[in-house]
C-alpha positions in Angstrom: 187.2 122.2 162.8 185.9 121.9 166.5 182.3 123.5 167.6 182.5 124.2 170.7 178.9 123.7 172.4 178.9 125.4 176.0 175.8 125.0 178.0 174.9 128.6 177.7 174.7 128.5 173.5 172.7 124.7 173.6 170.0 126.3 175.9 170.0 129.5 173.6 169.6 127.1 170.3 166.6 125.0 172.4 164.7 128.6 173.2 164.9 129.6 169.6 163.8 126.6 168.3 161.2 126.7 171.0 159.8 130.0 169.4 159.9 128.8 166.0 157.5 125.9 166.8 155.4 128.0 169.0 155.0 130.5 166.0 154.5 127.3 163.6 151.4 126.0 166.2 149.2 129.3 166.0 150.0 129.5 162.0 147.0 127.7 160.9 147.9 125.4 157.9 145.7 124.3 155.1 145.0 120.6 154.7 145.8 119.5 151.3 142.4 118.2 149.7 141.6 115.9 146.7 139.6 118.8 144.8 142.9 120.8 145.1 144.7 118.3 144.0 142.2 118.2 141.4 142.1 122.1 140.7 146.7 121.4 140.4 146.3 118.9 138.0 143.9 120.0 135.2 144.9 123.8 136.3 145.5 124.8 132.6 142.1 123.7 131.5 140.8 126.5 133.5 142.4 129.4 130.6 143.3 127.5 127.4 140.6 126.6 125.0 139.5 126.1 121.2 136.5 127.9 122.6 137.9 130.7 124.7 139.1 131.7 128.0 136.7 129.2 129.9 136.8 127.7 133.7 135.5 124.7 132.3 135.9 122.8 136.3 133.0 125.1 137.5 131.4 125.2 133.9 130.9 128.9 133.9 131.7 131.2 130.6 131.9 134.6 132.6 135.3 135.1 131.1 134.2 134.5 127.3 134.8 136.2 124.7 131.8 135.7 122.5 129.7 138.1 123.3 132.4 140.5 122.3 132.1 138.5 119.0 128.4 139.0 119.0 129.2 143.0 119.3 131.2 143.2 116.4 128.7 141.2 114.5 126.3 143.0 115.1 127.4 146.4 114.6 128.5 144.9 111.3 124.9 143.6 110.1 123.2 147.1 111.7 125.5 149.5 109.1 125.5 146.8 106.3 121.8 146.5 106.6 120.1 149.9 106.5 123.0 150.5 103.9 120.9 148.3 101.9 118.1 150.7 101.3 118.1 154.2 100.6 115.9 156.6 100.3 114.7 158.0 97.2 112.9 161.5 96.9 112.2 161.7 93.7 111.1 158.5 93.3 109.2 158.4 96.5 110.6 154.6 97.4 113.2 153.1 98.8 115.8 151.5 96.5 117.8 148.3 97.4 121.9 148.7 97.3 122.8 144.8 96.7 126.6 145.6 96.6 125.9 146.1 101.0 124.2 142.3 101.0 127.9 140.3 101.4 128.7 142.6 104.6 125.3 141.9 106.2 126.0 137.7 105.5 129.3 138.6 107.1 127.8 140.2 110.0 125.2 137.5 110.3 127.9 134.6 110.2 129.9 136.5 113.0 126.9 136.6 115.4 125.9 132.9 115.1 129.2 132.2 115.5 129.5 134.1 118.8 126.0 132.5 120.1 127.7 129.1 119.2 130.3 129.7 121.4 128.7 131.0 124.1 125.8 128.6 123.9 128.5 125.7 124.2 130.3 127.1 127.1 127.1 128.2 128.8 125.8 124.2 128.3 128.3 123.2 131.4 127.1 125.4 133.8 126.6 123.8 136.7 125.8 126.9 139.3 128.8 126.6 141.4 130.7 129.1 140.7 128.9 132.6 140.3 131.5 135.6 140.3 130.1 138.2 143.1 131.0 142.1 142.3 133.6 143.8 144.5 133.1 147.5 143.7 130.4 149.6 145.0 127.1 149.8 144.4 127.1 147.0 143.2 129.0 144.6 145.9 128.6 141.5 146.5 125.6 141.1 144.3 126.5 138.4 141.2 128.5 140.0 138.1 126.0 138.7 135.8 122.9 140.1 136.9 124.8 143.3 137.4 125.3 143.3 133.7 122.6 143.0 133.1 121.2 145.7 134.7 123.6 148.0 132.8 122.2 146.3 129.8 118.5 147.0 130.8 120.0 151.1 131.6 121.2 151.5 128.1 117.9 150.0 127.0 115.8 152.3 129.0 118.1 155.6 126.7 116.9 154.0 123.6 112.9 153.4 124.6 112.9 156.7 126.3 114.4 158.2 123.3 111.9 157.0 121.1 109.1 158.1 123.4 110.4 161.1 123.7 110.7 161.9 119.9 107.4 160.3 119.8 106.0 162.6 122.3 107.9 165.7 120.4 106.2 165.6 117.7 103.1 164.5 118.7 102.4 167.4 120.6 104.6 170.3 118.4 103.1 168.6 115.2 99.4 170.2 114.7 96.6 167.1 114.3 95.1 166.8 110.7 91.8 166.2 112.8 92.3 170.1 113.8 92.8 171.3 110.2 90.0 169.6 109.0 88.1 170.9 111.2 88.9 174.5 110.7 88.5 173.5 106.6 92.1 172.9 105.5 93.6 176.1 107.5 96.0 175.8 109.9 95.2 176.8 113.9 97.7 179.9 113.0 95.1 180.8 109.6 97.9 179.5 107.1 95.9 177.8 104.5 96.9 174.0 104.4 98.4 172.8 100.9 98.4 169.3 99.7 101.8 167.2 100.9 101.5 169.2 103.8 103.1 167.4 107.2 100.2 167.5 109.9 99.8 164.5 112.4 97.5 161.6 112.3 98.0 159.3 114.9 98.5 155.6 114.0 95.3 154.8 116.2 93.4 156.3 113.2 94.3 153.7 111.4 94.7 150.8 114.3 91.5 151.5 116.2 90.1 154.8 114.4 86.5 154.7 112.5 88.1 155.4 108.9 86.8 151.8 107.6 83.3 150.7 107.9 84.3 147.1 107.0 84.2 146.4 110.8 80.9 145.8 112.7 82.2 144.6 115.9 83.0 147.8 117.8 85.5 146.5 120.7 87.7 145.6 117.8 87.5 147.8 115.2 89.7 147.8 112.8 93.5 146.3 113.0 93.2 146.4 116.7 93.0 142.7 117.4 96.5 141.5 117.0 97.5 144.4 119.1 95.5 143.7 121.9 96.1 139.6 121.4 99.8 140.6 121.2 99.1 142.5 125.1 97.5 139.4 126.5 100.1 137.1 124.7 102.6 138.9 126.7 101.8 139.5 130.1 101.1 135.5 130.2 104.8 135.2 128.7 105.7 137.0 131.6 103.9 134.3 134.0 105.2 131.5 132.2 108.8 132.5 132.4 108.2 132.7 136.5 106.6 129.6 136.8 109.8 128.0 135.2 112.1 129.3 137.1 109.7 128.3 140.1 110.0 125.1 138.7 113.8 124.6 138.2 114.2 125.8 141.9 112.1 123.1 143.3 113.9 120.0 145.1 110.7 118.0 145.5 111.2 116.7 142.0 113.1 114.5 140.3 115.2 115.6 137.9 113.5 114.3 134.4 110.2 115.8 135.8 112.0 118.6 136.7 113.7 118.9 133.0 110.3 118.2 131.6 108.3 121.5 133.2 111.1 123.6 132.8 111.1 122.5 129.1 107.5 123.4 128.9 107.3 126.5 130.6 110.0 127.5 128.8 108.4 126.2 125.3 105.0 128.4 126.0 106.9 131.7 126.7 108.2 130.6 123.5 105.3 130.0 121.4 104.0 133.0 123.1 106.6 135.4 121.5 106.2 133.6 118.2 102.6 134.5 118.4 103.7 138.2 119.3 105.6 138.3 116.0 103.3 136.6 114.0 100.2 139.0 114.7 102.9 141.9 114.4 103.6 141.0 110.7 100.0 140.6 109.5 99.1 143.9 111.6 101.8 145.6 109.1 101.7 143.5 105.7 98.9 140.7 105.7 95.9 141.7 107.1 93.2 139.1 107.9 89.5 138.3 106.6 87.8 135.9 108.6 84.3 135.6 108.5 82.3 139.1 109.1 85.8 139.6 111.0 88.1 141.9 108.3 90.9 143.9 109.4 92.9 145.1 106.8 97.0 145.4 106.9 98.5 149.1 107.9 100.1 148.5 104.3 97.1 148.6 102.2 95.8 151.2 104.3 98.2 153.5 103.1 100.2 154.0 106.4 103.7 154.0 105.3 107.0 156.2 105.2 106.6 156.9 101.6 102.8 157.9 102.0 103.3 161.8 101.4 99.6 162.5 99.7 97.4 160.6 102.2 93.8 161.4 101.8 92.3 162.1 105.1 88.6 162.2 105.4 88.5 162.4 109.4 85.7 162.2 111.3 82.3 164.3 111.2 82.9 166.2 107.7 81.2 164.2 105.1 83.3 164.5 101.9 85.5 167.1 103.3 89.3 165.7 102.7 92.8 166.8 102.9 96.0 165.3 101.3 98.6 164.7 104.0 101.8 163.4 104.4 102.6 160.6 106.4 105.9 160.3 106.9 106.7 161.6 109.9 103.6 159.7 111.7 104.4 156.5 110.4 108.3 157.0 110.6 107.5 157.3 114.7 105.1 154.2 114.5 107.3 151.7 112.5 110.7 152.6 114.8 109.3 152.2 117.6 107.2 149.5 117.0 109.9 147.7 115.5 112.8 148.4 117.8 110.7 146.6 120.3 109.5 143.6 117.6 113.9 143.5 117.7 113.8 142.7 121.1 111.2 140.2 121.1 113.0 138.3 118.5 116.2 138.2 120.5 114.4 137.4 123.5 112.9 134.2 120.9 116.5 133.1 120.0 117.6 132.9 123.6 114.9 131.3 124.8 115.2 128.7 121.8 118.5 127.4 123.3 116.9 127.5 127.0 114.2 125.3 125.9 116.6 123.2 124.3 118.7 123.3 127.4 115.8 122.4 129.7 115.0 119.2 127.5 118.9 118.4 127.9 117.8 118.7 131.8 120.5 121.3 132.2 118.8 123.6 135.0 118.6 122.7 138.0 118.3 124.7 141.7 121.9 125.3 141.5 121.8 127.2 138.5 118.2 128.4 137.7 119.4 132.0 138.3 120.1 132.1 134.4 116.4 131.7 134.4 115.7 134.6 136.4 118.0 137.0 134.4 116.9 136.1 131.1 113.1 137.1 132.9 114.5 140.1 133.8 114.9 141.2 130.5 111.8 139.6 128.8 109.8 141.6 132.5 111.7 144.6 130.6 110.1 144.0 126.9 106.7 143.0 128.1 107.2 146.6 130.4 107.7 148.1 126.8 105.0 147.4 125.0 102.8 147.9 127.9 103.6 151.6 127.4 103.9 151.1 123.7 100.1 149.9 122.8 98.1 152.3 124.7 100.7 155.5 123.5 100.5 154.2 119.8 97.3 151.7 119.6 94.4 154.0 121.2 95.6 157.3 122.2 
């Protein structure tokens, strides 16, 4: 078979090809690199792992699946736990339920697992690969400390709950102060009966004149540990800024780097440790130093259970009524200890950032994990600023 080539058809066959390459030129083409190669070659140990969907290249676990772990273990522990005790009228106590203790072991297991896995993924982050968010308002500003902010919302519901409730009863609750006063008769002219519900603040108690064991009057009472606990906190908050300071800096090198990180990190620590330490002996311990005694909220009587409280108040001699406590104390102790929770988890994550820091794993690249685990420990040290003055002297 023949092709017959006039002159007309090779021109036409040059100006088409002529176009082609001219279309080809302005195309721009992009050079093959080694880190592509790179990215080809090891491409599946960006999705499989033993420890989850992980782009292990970039080190950075913002596709894990522990902290949906963590969820599930939690919410586990929470039901199995307060399932543990219940309430009992007649009795007047609270009655441990053992047959509850294997869930809340369960639910334990299943969050350590999920901070093990995280924790190990979280080891290799190097910085260089920080997911940015797409959708508005939150565009372009990194995923993570957009989930965090979230977190810190849903947060905010469960503080302003409890200060709300606080704040509800408080005021719509009638002060055992005022029924003493108008000798065990209500504001309305109801007599008062023993067992009665009125309200006596927890500063009674914290920073009140009902105990004349104190003699040093700008502590009275159980009010040191709270007011240690404030200063212990605020400093936290200055520590954990000075260490992401630190771990930003590019005048160091990196084991003195490591090493002030380490120990910034290490006070806020200790700081929150403190925090919890006073918190316990504020509620069960008590302490008896010296002329300095201060006894525990326990063996003062302030407790859920306390429903025959005799209150002596201020300015009537003998006078007395018997009150219940519950509802004062039930406010205290939630509240109180909702935000004693989130110290504690703040302690456990900075435990592994201490121990990360003495591994010399921050560095300028990534010391923005540092500066979203401060914005939630700015968030709890926020808390308690509003929690001691509401429930320690007002």
């Amino acid at each position: 078979m023949s092709v017959d080539l006039t002159e007309e058809r090779i021109r036409q066959i040059i100006d088409e090809e002529m176009k082609g390459y001219a279309v080809r030129k302005r195309a721009p083409v992009a050079p093959s690199t080694h880190e592509d190669d790179h990215h080809d070659d090891h491409h599946d140990d960006h999705h499989g792992s033993a420890w989850g969907p992980h782009d292990w290249e970039h080190g950075a676990p913002h596709n894990s699946w522990a902290p949906i772990i963590m969820s599930f273990g939690i919410t586990i522990f929470l039901f199995s736990f307060a399932s543990t005790f219940v309430m009992n009228d007649e009795l007047n106590n609270t009655i441990f339920n053992g047959s509850y203790l294997p869930m809340v072991l369960v639910g334990f297991a299943v969050i350590v697992s999920g901070l093990m896995v995280w924790w190990r993924q979280d080891l290799s982050f190097d910085g260089h690969y920080e997911p940015k968010s797409a959708g508005a308002p939150f565009q372009n500003i990194d995923i993570r400390k957009v989930g965090m902010w979230v977190f810190l919302m849903s947060e905010m519901m469960v503080f302003s709950s409890l200060f709300t409730t606080y704040i509800r009863y408080r005021l719509g609750t009638e002060s055992c102060q005022t029924i003493l006063d108008n000798h065990a008769t209500y504001s309305n002219g109801l007599p008062f009966s023993p067992g009665d519900a009125c309200w006596v603040p927890a500063s009674y108690f914290i920073a009140g004149s009902h105990s004349e064991s104190w003699t040093l009057v700008l502590f009275p009472d159980t009010l040191v540990p709270g007011a240690v606990n404030t200063f212990a906190l605020i400093i936290s908050s200055f520590t954990v800024v000075l260490a992401l300071k630190t771990a930003k800096r590019t005048d160091l090198t990196t084991t003195e780097r490591s090493r002030k990180v380490r120990n910034y990190l290490g006070a806020t620590l200790a700081l929150a440790t403190l925090f919890l330490l006073l918190k316990m002996i504020e509620w069960f311990i008590g302490f008896n130093i010296g002329p300095f005694h201060a006894p525990s909220l326990l063996s003062d009587g302030y407790t859920i259970h306390n429903e025959l409280y005799t209150f002596a108040g201020a300015g009537h001699g003998g006078e007395h009524i018997d009150v219940n406590l519950r509802l004062s104390a039930s406010t205290f102790y939630v509240a109180t200890g909702t935000h004693g929770a989130h110290v504690f988890a703040g302690m456990i994550g900075l435990s592994y950032m201490t121990y990360k820091a003495h591994k010399g794993g921050y560095s300028p690249d990534n010391a923005v994990s540092i500066e979203y685990f401060g914005i939630y420990w700015h968030f709890v040290d926020l808390v308690w600023v509003l929690v001691f003055p509401a429930f320690y002297l007002y």
